[in-house]
N, C-alpha and C positions, 0 to 999 in steps of 0.2 A: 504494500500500500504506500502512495507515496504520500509523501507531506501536502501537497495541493488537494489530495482526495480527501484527506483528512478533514481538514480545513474547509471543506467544500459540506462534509458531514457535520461539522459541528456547526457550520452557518446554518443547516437544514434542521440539526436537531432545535436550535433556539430558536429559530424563526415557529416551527409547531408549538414549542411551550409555550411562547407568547400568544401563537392565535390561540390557542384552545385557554390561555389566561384570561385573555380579552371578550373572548364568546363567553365566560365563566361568569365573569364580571357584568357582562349588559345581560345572559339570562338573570343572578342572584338581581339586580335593578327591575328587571320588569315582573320577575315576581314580585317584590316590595310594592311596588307601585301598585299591581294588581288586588294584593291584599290590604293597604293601603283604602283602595278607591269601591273593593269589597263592602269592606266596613263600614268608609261613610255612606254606601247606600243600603247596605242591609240593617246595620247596626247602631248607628250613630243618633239616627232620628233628627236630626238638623243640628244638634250641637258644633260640629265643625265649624258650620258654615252662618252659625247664628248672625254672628259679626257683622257679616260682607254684606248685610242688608234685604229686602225681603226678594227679589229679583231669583237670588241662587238659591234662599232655600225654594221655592216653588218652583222651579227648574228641576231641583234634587226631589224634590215631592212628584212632579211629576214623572220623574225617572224610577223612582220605587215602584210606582202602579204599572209603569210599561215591564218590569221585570216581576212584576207577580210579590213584589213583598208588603208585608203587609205594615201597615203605618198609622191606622187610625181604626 
């Protein structure tokens, strides 16, 4: 094996750890977000979003009743 194959093999091995690091990291991200955005429509009941005015929670109220959960 020469020293150039080598070297050609250890580019290829880190370049795979990285992609499958990378794919690791944006799957663990959109499950958070997923279970995240879960909660505030199954669970939350408008708490999250009391704040931001009445606009998003009846937005979110509307979005529980298209998904079948129940709210009132």
């Amino acid at each position: 094996m020469s020293l150039q194959h080598a070297q050609h093999t250890d580019t290829a091995a880190v370049s795979a750890a990285t992609t499958r690091t990378r794919d690791l990291l944006i799957a663990s991200a959109a499950v958070i977000i997923a279970l995240v955005a879960l909660y505030a429509i199954f669970l939350d009941n408008g708490t999250m979003i009391a704040a931001t005015g009445d606009y998003l929670h009846e937005f979110s109220h509307d979005g529980r009743h298209l998904f079948g959960a129940p709210c009132h």
